[in-house]
C-alpha positions in Angstrom: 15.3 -4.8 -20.5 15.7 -3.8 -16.5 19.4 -2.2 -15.8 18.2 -2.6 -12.3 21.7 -4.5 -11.2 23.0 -5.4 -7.8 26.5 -4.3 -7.3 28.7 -5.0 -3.6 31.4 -3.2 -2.2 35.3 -5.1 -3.2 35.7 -5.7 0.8 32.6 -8.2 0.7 34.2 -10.0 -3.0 37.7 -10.1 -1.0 35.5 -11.8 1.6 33.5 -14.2 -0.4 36.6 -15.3 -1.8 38.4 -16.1 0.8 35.7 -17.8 2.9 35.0 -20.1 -0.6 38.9 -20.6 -1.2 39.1 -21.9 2.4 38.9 -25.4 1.6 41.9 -24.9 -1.0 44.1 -23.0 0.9 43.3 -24.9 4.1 44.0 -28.2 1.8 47.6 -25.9 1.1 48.7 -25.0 4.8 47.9 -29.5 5.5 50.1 -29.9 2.4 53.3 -27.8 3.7 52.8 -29.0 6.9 52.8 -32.6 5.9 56.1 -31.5 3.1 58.0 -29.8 6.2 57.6 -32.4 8.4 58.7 -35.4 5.9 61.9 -33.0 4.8 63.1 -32.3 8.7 62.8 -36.4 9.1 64.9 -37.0 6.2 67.3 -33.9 6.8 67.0 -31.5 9.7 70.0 -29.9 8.0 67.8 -29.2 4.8 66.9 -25.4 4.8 63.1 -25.0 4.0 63.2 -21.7 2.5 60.2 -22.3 -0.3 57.9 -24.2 2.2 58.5 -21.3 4.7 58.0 -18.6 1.6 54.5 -20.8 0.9 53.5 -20.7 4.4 54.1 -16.7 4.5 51.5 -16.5 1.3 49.4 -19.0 2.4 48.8 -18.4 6.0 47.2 -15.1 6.1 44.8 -16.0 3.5 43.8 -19.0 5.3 43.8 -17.7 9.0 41.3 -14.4 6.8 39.0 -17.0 5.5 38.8 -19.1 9.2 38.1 -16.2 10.8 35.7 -14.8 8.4 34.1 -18.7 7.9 34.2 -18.6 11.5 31.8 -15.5 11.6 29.6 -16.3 8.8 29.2 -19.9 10.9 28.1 -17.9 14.0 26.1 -15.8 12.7 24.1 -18.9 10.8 23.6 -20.5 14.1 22.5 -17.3 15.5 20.2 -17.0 12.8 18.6 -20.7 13.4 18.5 -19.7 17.2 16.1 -16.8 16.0 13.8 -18.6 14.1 13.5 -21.4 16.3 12.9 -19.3 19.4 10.4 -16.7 17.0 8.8 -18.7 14.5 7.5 -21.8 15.2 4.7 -24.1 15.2 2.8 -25.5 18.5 2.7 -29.4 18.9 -0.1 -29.1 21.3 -2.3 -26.4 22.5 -0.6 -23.7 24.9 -1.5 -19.8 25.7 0.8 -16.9 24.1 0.6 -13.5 26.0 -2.8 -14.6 27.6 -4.1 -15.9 23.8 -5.4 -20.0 23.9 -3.7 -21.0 20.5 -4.7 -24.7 19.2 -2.3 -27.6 18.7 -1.0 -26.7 15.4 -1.0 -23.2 15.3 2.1 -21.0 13.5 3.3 -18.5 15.7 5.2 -15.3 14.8 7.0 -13.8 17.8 8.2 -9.9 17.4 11.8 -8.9 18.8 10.4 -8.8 22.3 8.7 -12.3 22.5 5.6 -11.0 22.1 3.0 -12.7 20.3 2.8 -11.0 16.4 1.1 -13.4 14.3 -0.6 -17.1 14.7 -1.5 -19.0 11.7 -4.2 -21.4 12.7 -5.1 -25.1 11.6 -7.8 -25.3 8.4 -11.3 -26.4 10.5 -10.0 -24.3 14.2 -10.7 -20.9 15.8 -9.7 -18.4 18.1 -12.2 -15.8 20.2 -11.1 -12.8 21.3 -13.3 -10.2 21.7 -16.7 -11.9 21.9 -15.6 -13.1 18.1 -14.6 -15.9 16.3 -11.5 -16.2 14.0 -10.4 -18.0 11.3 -6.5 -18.2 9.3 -4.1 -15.4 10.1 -4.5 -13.4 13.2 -2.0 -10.3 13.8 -1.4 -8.6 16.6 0.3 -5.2 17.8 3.2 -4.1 19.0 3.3 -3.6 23.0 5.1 -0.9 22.5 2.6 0.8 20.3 -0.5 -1.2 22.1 -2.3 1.3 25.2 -0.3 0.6 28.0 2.1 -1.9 26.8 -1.1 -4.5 26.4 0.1 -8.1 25.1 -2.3 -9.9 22.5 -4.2 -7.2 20.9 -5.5 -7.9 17.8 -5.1 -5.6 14.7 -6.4 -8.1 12.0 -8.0 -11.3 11.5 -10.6 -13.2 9.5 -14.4 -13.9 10.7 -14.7 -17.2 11.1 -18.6 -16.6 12.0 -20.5 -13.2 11.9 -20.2 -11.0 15.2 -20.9 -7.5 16.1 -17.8 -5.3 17.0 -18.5 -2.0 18.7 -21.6 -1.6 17.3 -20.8 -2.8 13.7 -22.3 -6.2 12.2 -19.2 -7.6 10.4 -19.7 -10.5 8.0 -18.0 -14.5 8.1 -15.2 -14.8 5.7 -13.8 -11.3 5.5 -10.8 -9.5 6.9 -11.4 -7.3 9.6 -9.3 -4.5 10.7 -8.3 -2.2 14.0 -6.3 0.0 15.1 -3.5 -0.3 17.5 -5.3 0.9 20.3 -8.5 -1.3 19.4 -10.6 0.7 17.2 -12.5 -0.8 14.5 -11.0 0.3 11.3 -12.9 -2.0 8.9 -15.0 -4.7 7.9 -17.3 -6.2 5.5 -20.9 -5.5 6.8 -23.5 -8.5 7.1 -26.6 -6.5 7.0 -27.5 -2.6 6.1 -26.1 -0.4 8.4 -26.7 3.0 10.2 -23.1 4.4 10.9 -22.1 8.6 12.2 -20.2 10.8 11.1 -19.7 14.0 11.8 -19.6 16.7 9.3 -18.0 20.2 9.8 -20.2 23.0 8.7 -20.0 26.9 9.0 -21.1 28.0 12.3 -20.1 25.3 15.3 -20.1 22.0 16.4 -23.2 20.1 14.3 -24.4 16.9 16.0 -23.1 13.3 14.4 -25.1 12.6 11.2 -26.2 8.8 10.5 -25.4 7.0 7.3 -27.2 4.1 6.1 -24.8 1.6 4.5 -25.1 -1.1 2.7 -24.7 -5.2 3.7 -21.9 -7.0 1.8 -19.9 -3.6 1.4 -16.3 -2.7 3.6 -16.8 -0.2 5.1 -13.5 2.2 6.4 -13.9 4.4 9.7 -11.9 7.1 11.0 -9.0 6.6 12.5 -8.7 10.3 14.3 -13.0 10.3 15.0 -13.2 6.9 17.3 -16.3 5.1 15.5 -17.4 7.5 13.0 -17.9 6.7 9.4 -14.9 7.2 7.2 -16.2 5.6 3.8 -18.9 2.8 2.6 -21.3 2.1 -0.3 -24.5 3.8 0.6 -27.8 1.7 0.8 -30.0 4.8 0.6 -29.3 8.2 -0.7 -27.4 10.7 1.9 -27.7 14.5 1.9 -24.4 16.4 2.6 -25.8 20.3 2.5 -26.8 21.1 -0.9 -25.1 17.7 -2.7 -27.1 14.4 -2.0 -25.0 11.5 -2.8 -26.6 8.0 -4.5 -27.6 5.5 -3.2 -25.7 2.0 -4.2 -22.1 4.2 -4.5 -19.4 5.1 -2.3 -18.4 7.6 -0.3 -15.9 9.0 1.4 -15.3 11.5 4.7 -12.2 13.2 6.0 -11.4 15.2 8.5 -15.3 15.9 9.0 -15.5 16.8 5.0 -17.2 15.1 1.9 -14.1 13.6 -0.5 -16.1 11.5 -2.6 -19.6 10.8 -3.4 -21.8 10.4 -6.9 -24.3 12.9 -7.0 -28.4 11.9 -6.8 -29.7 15.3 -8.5 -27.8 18.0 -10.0 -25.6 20.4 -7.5 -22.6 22.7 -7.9 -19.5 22.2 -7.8 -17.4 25.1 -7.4 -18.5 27.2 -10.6 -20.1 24.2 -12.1 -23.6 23.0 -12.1 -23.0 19.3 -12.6 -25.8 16.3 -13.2 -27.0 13.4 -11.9 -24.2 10.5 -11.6 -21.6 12.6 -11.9 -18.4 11.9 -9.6 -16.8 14.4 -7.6 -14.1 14.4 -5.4 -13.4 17.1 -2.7 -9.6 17.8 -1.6 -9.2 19.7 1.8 -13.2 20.4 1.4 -12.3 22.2 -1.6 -13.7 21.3 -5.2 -10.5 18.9 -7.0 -12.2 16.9 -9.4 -15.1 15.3 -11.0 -16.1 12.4 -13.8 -19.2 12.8 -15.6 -21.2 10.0 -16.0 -20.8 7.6 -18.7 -23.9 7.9 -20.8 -25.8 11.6 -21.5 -26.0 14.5 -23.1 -23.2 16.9 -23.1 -22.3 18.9 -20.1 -21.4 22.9 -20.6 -18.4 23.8 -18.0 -15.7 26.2 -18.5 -16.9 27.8 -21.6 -16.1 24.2 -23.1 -19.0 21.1 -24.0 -17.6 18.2 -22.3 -19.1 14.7 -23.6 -20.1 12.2 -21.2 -17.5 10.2 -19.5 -15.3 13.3 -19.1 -13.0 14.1 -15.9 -12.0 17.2 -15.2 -9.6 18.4 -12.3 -9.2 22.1 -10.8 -6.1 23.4 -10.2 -4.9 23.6 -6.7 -6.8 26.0 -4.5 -8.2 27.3 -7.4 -11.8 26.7 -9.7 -10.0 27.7 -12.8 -9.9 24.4 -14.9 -6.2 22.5 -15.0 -6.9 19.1 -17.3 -9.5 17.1 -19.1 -9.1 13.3 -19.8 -11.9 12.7 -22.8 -13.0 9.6 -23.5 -10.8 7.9 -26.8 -14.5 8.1 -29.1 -15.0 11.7 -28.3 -13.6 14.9 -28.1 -14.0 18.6 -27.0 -13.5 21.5 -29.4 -10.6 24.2 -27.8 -10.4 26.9 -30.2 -12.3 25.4 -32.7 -9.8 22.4 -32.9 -11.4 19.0 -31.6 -8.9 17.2 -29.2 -9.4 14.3 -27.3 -7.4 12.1 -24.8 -5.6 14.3 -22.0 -5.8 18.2 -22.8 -4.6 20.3 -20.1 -4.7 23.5 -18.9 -2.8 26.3 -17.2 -5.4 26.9 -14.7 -8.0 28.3 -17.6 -6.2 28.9 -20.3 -5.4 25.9 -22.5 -1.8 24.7 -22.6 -1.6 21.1 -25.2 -3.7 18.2 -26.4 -4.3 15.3 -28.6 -5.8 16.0 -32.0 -9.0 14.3 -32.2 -8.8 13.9 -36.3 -6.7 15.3 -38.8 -7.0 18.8 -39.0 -5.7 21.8 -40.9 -3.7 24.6 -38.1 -1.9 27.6 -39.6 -1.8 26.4 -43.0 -0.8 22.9 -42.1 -2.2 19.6 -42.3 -1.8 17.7 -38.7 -2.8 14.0 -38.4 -5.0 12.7 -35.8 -3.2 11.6 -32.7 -0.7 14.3 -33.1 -0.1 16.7 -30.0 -0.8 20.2 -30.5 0.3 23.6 -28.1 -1.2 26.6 -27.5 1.5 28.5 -29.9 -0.1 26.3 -32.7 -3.3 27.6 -32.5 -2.0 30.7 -31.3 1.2 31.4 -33.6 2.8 34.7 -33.0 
């Protein structure tokens, strides 16, 4: 059960309270008033001294929850002023910061009036940008759009497939840019030759094409304008001495492999890994990798890893920091099999998960149970 509560500060209760007891204590101050006034009729002589005492109570509590009903009343109209004037649905066709919107159409203004967002009618479009568009379209900021420009869009849905900047994007799929108009993504209709450029000792190195494939969403670079940030591969890519497979993804930043599934064997860092194996690169340096799901057993770090096996490097470093084995097998530390997560302090190992019940220091220890370095290394 959540102990995730809401709690409010005793000013806003004392307000609450008196802005719901209005009606009672306004029904209170009409009461005494209606009392004084039949009393002074009857006899103007007659001291009032518990209608005045009532009034005294009364009155501040009632003039509080006027004023604070009062507020709450302004700011509810306010509110409705808002919405009406930014969010709002066109009864015929008009144009929105130099955008032709359709009769229909759900409009989202931002805090300047600019256009944000237009919902349009099931069976109508919108171009823009030599494309066609379909459902929500977004738009940026002014503020944050190159110089101040109304009615740029940062998202919509194809409503029929186009080419933007180069890139054959696909009907029926999101499509994404940046604030200053960069394509940032899209589902591809056909295969694909998209650049990159990767960073390699000894200078600049000329853009590098990639062959993606159709039906995939592709991702470019935000700080490279147009160059390949990740996509599934329709044909096998070479990155220096790793070739990455064909029908996977990969990933580029900064100019630097991050992901890819490797074609043929390669190293990685002090490891000679095979075929289908995942690795992942972090600041071009080696971080972690998967081996693939089905093979023999892979020797790395003095240890035999079974298929299926990830393995992460400790920061900055090639000395080994966890394994996560696969529930059905196991790796043998010590001479103890473990299996699950079994980590490392960056070589040397640290705890795990005994694989089946097993007999340390004298000791039977059931499967399941976890295990430290002292135990297999009492002093």
């Amino acid at each position: 059960m959540s102990d995730i509560g809401i709690e409010f500060p005793p000013f806003f209760i004392v307000a609450l309270a008196l802005v719901l007891a209005l009606p009672v204590t306004t029904a209170i101050m009409v009461g005494l008033g209606i009392a004084w006034r039949r009393l002074r009729r009857r006899d103007p002589t007659r001291r009032l001294t518990g209608l005045k005492w009532g009034a005294i109570v009364v009155a501040p509590l009632w003039l509080a929850g006027l004023v604070l009903g009062g507020l709450w009343l302004v700011s509810e109209i306010e509110r409705e002023i808002y919405g009406a004037q930014h969010y709002f649905t066109l009864d015929k066709a008009a144009e929105i910061d130099g955008i032709a919107l359709p009769a229909g159409t759900q409009v989202t203004l931002d805090e300047t009036r600019a256009l944000q967002a237009a919902e349009l009618p099931e069976g109508t479009t919108l171009t823009l940008r030599g494309a066609a568009w379909q459902g929500r379209v977004e738009f940026a900021m002014p503020a944050n759009a190159p110089d101040g420009k109304h009615g740029q869009i940062t998202a919509g849905t194809l409503a029929a497939p186009a080419t933007i900047q180069g890139v054959p994007c696909q009907a029926g799929n999101q499509v994404a840019f940046l604030w200053g108009g960069q394509l940032m993504e899209c589902t591809l209709s056909r295969d694909a030759d998209l650049n990159a450029t990767i960073d390699k000792p000894g200078g600049v190195h000329p853009p590098q094409l990639f062959r993606c494939k159709a039906g995939d969403t592709i991702q470019l670079d935000g700080l490279r304008t147009g160059e390949l940030g990740g996509c599934r591969l329709a044909e096998p890519a070479d990155f220096g001495e790793v070739t990455c497979v064909a029908g996977e993804r990969i990933l580029i930043s900064s100019g630097y492999l991050a992901d890819c599934t490797l074609a043929k064997a390669a190293r990685f860092g002090p490891l000679i890994l095979p075929p289908g194996t995942t690795v992942n690169y972090y600041d071009a340096r080696p971080s972690r990798f998967r081996l693939p799901p089905a093979g023999p057993a892979t020797d790395a770090f003095g240890l035999s890893l079974p298929a299926g096996t990830e393995a992460s490097f400790c920061y900055r470093s090639e000395a080994l920091e966890r394994l996560e084995v696969e529930a059905a097998a196991y790796v043998t530390v010590e001479g103890i099999k473990l299996t699950g997560v079994v980590d490392f302090d960056c070589g040397p190992f640290r705890r795990g998960v005994l694989f089946e019940d097993t007999v340390i220091g004298g000791r039977r220890r059931q499967r399941g149970e976890l295990v430290s370095r002292e135990d297999l290394s009492p002093k």
